[in-house]
MOPAC internal coordinates of N, CA, C and O (Angstrom, degrees):
PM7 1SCF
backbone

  N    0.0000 0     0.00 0     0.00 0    0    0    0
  C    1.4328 1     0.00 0     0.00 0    1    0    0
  C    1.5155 1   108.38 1     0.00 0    2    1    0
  O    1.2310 1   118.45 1   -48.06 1    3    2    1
  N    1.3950 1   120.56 1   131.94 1    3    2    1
  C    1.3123 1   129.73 1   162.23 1    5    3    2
  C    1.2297 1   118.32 1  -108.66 1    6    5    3
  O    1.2310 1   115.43 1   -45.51 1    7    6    5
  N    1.5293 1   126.27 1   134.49 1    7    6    5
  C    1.2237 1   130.16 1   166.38 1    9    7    6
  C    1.5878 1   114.40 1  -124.94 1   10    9    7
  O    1.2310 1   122.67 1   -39.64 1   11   10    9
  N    1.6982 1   112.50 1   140.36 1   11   10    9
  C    1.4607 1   103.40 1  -161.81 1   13   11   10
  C    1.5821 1    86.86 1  -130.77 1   14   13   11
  O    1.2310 1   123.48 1   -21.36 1   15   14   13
  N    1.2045 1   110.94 1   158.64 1   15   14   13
  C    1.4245 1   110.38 1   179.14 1   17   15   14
  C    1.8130 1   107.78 1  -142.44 1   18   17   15
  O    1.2310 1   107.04 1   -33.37 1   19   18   17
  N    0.9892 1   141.74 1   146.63 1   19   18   17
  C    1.1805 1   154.38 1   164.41 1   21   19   18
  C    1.4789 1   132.04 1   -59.17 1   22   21   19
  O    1.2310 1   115.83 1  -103.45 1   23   22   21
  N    0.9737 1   125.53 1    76.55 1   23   22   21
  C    1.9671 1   144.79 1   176.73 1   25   23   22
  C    1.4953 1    94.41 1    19.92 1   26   25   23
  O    1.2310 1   115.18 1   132.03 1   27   26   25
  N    1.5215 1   126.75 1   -47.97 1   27   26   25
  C    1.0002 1   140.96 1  -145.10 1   29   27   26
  C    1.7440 1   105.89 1  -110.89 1   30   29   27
  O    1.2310 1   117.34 1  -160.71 1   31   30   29
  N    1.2233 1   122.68 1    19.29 1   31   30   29
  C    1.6170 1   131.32 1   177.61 1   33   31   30
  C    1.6973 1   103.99 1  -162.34 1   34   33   31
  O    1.2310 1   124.42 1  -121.68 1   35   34   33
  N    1.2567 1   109.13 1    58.32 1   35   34   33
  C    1.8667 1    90.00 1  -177.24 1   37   35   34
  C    1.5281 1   103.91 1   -81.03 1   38   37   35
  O    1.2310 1   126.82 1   146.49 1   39   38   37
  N    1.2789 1   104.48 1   -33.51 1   39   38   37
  C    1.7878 1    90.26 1   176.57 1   41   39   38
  C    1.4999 1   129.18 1   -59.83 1   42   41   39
  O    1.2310 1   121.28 1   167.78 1   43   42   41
  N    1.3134 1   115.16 1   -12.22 1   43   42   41
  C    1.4079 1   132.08 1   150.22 1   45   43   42
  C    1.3137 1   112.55 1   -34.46 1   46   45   43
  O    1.2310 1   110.73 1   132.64 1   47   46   45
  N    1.0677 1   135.04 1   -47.36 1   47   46   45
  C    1.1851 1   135.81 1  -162.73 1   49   47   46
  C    1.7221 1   105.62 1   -79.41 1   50   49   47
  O    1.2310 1   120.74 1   124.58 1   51   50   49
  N    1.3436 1   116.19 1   -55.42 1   51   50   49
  C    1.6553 1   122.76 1   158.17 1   53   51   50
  C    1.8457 1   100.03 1   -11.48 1   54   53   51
  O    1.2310 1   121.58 1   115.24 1   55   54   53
  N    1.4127 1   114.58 1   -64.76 1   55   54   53
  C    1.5187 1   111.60 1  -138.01 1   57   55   54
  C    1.3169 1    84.29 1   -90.41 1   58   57   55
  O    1.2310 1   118.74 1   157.93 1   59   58   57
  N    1.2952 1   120.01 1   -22.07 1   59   58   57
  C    1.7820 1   115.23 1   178.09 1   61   59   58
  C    1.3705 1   115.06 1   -43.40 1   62   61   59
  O    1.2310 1   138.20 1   111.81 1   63   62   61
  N    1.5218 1    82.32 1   -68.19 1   63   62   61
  C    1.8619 1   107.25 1  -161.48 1   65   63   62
  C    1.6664 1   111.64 1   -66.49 1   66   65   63
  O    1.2310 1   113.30 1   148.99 1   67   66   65
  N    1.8104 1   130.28 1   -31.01 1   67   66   65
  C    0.9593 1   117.92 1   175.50 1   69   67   66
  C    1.2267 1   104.08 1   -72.07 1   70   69   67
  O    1.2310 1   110.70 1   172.72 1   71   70   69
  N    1.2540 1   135.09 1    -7.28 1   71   70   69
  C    1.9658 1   121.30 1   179.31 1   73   71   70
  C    1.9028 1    93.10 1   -94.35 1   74   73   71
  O    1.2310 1   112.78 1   126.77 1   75   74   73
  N    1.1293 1   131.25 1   -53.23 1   75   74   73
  C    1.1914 1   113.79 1   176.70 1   77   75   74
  C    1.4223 1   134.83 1   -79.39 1   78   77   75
  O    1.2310 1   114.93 1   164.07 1   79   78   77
  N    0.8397 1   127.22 1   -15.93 1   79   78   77
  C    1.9924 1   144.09 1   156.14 1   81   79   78
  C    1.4634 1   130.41 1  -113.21 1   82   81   79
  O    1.2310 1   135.95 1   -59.44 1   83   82   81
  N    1.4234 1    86.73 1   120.56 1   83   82   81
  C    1.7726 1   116.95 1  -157.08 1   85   83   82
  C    1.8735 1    82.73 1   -83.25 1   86   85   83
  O    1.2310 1   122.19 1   -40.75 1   87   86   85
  N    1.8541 1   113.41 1   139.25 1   87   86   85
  C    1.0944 1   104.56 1  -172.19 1   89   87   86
  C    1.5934 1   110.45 1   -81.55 1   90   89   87
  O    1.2310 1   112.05 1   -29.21 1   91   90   89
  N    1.8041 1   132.60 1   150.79 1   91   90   89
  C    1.2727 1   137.70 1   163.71 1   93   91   90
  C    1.1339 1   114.81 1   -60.14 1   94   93   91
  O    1.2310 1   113.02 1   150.03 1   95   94   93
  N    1.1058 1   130.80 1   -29.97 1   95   94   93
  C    2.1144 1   152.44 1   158.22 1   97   95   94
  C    1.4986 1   122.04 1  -167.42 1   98   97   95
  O    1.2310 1   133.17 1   -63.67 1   99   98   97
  N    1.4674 1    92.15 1   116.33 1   99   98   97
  C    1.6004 1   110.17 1  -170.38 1  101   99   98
  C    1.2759 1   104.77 1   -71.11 1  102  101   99
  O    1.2310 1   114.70 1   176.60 1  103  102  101
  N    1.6828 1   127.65 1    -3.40 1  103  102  101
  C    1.3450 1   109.01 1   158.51 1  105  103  102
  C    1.5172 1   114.84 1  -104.82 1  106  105  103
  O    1.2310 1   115.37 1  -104.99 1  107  106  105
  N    1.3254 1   126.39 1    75.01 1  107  106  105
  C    1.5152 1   127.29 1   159.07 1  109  107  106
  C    0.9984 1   117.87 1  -121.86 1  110  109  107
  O    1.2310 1   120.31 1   -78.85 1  111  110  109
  N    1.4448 1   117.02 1   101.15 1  111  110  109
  C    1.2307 1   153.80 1   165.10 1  113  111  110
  C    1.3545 1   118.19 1  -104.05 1  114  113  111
  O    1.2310 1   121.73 1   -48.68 1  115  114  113
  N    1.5890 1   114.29 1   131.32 1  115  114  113
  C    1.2315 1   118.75 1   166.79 1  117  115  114
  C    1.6839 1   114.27 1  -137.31 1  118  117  115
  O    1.2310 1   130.44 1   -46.35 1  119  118  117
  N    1.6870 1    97.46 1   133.65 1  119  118  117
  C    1.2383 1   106.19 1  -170.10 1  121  119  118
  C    1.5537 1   111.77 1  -116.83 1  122  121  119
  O    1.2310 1   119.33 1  -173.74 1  123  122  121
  N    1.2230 1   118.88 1     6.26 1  123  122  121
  C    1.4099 1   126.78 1   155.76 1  125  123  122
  C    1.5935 1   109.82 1   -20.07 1  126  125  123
  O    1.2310 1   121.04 1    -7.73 1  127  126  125
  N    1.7362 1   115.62 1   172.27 1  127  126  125
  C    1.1361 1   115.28 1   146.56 1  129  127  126
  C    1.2037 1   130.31 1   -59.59 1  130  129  127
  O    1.2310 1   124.07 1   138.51 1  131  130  129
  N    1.6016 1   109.79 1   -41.49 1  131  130  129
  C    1.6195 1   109.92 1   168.55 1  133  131  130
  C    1.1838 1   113.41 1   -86.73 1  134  133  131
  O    1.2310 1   107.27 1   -91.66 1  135  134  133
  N    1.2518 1   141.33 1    88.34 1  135  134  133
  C    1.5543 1   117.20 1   172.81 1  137  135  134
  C    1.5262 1   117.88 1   -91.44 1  138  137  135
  O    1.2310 1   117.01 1  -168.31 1  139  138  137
  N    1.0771 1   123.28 1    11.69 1  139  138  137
  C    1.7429 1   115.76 1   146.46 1  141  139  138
  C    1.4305 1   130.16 1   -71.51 1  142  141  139
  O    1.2310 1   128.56 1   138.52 1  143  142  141
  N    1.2152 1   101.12 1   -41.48 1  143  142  141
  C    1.8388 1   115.81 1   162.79 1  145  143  142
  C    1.2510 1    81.98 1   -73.72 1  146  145  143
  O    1.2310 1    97.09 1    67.78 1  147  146  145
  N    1.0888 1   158.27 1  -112.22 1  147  146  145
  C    1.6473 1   143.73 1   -99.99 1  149  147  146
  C    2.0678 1   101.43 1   -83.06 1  150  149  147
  O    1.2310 1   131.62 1   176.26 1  151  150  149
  N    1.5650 1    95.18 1    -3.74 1  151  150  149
  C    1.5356 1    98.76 1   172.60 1  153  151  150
  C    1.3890 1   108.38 1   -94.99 1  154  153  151
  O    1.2310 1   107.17 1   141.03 1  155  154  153
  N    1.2477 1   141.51 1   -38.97 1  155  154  153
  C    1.1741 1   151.74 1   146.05 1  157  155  154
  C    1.7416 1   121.61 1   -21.42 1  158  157  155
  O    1.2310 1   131.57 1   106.37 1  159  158  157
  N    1.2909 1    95.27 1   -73.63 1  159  158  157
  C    1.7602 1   105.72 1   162.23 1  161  159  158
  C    1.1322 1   111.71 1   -47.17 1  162  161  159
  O    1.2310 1   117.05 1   114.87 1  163  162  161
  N    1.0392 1   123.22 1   -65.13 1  163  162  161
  C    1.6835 1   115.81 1  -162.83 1  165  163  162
  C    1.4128 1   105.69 1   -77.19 1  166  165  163
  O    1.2310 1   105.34 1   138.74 1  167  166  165
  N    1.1142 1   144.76 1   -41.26 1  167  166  165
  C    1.4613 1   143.18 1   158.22 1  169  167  166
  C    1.3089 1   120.38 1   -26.00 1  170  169  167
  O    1.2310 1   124.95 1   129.23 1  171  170  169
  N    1.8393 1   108.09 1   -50.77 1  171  170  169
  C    1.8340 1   124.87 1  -175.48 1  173  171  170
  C    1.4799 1   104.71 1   -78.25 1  174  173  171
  O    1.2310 1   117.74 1   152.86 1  175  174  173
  N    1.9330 1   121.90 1   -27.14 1  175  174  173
  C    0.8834 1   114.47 1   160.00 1  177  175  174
  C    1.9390 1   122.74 1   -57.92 1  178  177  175
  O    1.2310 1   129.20 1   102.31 1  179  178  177
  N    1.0069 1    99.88 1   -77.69 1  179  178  177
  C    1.6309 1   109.08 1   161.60 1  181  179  178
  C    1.1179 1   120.76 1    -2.60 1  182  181  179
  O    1.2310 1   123.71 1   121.62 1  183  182  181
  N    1.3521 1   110.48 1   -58.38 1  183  182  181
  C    2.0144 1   122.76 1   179.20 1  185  183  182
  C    1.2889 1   105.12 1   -80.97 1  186  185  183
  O    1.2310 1   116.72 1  -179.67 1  187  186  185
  N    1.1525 1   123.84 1     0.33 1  187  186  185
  C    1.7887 1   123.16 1   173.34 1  189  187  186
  C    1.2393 1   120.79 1    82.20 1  190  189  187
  O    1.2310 1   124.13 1  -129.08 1  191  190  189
  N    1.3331 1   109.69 1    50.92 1  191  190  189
  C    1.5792 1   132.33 1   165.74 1  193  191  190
  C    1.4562 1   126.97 1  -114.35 1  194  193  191
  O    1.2310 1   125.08 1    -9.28 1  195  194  193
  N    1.2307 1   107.86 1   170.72 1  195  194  193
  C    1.7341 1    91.34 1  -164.71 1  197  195  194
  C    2.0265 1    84.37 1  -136.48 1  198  197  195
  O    1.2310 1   132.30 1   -44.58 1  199  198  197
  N    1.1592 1    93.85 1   135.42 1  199  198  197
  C    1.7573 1    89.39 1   171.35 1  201  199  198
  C    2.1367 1    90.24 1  -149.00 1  202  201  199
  O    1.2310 1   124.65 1   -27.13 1  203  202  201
  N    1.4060 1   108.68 1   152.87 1  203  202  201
  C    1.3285 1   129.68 1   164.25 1  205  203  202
  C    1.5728 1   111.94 1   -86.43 1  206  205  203
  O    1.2310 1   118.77 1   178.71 1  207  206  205
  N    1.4182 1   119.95 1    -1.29 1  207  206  205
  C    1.7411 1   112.11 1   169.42 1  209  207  206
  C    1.4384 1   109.92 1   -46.27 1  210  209  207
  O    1.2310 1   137.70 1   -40.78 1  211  210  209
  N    1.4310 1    83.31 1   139.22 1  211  210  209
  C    1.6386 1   106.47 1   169.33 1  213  211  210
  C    1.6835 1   107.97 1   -84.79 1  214  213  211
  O    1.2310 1   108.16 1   -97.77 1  215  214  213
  N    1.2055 1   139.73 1    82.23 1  215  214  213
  C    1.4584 1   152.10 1   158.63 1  217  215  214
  C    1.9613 1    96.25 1   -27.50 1  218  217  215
  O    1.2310 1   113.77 1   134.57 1  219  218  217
  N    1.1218 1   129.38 1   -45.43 1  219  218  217
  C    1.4065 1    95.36 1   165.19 1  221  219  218
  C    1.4558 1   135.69 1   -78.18 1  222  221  219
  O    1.2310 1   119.96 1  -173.58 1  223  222  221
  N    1.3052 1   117.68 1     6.42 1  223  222  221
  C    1.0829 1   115.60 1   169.11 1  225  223  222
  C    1.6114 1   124.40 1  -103.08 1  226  225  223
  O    1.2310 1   120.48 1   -66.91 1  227  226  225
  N    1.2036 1   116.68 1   113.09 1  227  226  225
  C    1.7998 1   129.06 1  -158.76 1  229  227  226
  C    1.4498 1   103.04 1   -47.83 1  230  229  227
  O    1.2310 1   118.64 1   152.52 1  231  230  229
  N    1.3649 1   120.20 1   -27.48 1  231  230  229
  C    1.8231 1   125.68 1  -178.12 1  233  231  230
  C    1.2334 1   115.79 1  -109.70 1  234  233  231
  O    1.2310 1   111.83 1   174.62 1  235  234  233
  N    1.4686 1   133.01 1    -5.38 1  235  234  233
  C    1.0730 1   117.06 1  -178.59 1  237  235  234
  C    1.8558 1   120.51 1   -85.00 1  238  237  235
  O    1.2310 1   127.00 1   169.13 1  239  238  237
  N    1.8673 1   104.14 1   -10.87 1  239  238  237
  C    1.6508 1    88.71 1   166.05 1  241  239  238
  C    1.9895 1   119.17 1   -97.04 1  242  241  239
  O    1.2310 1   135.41 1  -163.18 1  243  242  241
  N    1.4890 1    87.78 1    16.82 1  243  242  241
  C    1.5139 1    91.24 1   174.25 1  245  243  242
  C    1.5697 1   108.21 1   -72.99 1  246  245  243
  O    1.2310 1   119.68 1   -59.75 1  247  246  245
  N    1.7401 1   118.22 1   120.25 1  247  246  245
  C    1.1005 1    89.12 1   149.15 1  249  247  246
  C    1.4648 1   141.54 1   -92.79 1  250  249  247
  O    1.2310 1   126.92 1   165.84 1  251  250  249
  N    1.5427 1   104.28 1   -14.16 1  251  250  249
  C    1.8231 1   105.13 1   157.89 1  253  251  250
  C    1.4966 1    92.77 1  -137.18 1  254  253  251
  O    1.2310 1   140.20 1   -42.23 1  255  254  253
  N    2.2343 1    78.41 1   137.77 1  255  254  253
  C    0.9662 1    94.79 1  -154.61 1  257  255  254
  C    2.0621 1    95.11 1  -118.62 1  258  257  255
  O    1.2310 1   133.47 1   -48.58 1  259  258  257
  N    0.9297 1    91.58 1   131.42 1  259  258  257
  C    1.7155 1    90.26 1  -165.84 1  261  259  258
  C    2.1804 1   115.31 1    55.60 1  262  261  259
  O    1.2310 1   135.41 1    72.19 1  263  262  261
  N    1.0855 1    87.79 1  -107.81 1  263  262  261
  C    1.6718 1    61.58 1  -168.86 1  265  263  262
  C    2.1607 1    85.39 1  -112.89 1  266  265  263
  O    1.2310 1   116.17 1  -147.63 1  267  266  265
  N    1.0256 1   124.88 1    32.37 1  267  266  265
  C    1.3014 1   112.41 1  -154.31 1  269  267  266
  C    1.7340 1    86.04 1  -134.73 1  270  269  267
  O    1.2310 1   120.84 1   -36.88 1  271  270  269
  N    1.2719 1   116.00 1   143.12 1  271  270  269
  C    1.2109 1   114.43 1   152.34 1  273  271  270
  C    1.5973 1   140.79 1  -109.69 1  274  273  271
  O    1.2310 1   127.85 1   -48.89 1  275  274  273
  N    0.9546 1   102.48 1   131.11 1  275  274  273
  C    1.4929 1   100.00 1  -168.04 1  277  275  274
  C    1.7412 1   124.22 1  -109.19 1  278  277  275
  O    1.2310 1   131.56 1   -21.79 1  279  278  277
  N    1.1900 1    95.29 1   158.21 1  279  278  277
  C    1.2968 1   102.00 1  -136.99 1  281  279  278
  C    2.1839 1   106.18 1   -81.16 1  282  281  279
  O    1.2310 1   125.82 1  -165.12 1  283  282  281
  N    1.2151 1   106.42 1    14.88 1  283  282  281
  C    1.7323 1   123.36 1   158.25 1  285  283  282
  C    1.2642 1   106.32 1  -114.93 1  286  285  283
  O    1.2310 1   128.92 1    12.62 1  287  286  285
  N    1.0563 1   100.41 1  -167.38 1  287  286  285
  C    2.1413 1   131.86 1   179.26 1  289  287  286
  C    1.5078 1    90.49 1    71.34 1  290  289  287
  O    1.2310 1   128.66 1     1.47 1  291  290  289
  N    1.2175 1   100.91 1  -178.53 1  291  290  289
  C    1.4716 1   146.19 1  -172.57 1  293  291  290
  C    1.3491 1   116.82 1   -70.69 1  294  293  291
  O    1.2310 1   121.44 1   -77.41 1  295  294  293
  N    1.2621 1   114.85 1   102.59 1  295  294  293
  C    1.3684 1   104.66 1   178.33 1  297  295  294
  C    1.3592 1   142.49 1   -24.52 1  298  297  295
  O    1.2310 1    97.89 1   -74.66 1  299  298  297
  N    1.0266 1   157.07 1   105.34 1  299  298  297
  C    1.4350 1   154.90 1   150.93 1  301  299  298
  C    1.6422 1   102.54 1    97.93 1  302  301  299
  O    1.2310 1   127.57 1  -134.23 1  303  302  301
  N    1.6879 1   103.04 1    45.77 1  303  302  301
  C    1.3201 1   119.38 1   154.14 1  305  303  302
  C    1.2640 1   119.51 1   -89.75 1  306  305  303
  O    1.2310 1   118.75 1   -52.58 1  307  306  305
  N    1.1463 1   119.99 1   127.42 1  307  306  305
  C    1.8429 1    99.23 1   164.38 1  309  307  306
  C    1.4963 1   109.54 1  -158.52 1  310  309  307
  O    1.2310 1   132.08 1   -39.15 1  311  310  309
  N    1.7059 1    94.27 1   140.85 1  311  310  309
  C    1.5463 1   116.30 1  -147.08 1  313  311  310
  C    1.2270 1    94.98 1  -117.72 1  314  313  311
  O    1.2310 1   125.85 1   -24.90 1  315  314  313
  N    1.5820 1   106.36 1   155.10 1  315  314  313
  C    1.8657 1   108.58 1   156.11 1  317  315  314
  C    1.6937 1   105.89 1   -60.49 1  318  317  315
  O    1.2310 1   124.80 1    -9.99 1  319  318  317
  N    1.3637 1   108.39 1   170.01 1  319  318  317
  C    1.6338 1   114.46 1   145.98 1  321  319  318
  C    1.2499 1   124.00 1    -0.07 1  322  321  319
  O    1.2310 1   126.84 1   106.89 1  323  322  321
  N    1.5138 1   104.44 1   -73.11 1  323  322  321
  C    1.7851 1   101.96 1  -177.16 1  325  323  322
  C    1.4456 1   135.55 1  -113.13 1  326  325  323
  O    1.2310 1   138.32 1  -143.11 1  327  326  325
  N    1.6484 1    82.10 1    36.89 1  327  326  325
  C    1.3956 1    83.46 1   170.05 1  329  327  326
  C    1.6675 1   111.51 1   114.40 1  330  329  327
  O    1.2310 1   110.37 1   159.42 1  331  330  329
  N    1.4392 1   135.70 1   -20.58 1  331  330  329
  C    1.0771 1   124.21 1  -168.17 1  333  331  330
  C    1.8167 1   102.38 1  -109.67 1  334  333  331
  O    1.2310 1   141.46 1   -41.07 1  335  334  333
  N    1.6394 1    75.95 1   138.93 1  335  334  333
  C    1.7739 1   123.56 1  -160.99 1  337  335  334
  C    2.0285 1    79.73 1   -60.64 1  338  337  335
  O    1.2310 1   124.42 1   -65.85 1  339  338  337
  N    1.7750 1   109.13 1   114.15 1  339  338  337
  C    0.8891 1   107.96 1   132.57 1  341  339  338
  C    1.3197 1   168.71 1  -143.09 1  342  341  339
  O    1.2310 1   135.70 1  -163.87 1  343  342  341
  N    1.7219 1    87.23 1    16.13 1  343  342  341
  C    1.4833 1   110.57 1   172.17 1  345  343  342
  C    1.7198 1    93.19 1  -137.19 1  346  345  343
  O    1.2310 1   123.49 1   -26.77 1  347  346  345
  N    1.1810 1   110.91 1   153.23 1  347  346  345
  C    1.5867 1   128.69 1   177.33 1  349  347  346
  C    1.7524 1    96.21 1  -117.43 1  350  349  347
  O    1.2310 1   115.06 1   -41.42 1  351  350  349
  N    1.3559 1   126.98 1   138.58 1  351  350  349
  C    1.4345 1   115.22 1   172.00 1  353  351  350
  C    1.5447 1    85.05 1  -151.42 1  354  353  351
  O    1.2310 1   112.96 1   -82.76 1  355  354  353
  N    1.8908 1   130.91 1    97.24 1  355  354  353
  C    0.8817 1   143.46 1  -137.82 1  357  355  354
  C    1.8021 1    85.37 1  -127.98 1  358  357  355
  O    1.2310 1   115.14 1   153.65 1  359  358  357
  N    1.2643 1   126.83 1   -26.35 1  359  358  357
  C    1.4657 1   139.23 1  -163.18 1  361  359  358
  C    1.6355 1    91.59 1   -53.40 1  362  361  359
  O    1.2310 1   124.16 1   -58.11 1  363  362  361
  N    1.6775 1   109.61 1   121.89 1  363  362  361
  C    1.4445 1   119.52 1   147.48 1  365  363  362
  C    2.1872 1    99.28 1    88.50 1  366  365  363
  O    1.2310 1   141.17 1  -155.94 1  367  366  365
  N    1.7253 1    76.52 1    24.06 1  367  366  365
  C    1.9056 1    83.44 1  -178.18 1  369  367  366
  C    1.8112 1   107.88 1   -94.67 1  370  369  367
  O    1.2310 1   131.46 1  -177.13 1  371  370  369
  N    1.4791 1    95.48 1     2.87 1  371  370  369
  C    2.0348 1    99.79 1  -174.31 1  373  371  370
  C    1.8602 1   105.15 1    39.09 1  374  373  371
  O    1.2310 1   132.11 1  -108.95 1  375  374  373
  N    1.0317 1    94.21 1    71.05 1  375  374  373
  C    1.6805 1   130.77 1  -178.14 1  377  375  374
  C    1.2421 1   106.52 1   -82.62 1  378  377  375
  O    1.2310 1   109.40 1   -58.97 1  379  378  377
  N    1.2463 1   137.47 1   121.03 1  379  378  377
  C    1.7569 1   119.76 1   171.84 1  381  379  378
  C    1.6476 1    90.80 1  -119.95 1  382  381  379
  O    1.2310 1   119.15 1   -25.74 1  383  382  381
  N    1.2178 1   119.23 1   154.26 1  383  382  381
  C    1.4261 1   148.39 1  -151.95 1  385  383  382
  C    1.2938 1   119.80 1    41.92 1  386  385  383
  O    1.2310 1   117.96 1     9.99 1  387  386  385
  N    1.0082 1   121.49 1  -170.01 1  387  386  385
  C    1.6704 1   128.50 1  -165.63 1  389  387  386
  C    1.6447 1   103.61 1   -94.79 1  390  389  387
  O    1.2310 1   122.17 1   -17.71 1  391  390  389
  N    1.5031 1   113.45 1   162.29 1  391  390  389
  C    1.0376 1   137.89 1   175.54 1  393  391  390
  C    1.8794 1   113.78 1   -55.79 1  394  393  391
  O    1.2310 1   113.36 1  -104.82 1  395  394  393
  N    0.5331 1   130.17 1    75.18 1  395  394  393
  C    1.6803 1   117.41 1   176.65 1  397  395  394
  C    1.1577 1   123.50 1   -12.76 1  398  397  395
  O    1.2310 1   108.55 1   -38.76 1  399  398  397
  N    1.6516 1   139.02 1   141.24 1  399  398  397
  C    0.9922 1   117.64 1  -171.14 1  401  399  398
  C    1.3091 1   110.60 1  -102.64 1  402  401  399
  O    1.2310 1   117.30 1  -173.58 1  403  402  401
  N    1.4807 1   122.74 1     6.42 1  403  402  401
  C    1.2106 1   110.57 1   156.56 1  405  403  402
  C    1.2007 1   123.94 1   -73.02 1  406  405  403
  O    1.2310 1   107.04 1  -137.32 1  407  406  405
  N    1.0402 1   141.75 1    42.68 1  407  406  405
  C    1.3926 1   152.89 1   147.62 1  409  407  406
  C    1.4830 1   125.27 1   -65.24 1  410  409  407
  O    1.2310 1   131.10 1  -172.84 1  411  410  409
  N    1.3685 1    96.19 1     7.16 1  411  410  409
  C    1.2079 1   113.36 1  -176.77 1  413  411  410
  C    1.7716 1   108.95 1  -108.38 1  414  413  411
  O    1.2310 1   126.38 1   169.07 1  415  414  413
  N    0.8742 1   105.34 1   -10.93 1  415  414  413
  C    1.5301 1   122.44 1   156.44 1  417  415  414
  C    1.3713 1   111.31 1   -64.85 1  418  417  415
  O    1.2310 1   111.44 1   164.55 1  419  418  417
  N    1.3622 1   133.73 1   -15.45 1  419  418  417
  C    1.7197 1   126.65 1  -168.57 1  421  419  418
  C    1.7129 1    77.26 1  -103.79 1  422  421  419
  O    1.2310 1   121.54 1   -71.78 1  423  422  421
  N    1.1840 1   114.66 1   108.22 1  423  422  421
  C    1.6043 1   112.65 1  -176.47 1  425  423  422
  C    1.7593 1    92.74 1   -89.47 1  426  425  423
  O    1.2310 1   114.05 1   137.78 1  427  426  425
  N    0.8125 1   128.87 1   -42.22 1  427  426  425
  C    1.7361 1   132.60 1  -177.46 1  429  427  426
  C    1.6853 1   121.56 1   -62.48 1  430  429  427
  O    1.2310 1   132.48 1   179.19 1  431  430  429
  N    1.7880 1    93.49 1    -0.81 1  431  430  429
  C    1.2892 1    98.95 1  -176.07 1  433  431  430
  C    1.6959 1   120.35 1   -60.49 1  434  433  431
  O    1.2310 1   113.79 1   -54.47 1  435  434  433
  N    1.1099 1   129.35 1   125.53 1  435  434  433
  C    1.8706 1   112.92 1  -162.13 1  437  435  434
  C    1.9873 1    78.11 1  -117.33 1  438  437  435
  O    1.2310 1   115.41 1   160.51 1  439  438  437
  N    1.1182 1   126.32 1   -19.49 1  439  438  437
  C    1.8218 1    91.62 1  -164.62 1  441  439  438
  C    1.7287 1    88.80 1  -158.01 1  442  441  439
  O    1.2310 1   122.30 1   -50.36 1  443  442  441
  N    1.3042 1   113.20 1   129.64 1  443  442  441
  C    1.6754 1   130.95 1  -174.85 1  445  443  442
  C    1.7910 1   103.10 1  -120.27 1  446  445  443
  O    1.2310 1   120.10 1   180.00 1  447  446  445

């Protein structure tokens, strides 16, 4: 499934995703300094992945990060500059459970 959203409606995506994705655990919350990385992690955990990211650091679950990729984070993350989550490209990751629906917390999200 792809979902794309327009620069100009990201909260669109919020009302999308809670009607089409049932949450993996309705308690994932992260209150870190970063909580997009620490939403990221715990989500990739959830689907049955294992990563060593540091969730306080805003860039370390990017895996491209501005136009450059770097060589940690989470697969088929990709962030501006500092860190904010804005495309997820999760397709062909052998993922088991669903997406969380707090994913609706990455308000900058433009493409799932």
């Amino acid at each position: 499934m792809s979902v794309s959203i327009s620069k100009n409606a990201p909260s669109v995506i919020a009302m999308t995703l809670a009607i089409l994705i049932s949450p993996a655990d309705a308690q994932t919350t992260c209150t870190s300094t970063s909580p997009q990385c620490c939403w990221v992690k715990r989500s990739w955990e959830l689907m049955g992945k294992t990563t060593l990211v540091d969730p306080t650091n805003p860039t370390a679950c990017c895996y491209y990060l501005g136009s450059t990729t770097q060589t940690s984070g989470i697969p088929g993350i990709y962030c501006t500059s500092d860190g904010i989550v804005t495309e997820i490209e999760w397709y062909g990751q052998s993922l088991r459970n669903s997406i969380p629906s707090s994913i609706g917390k990455l308000v900058n999200l433009q493409s799932l």
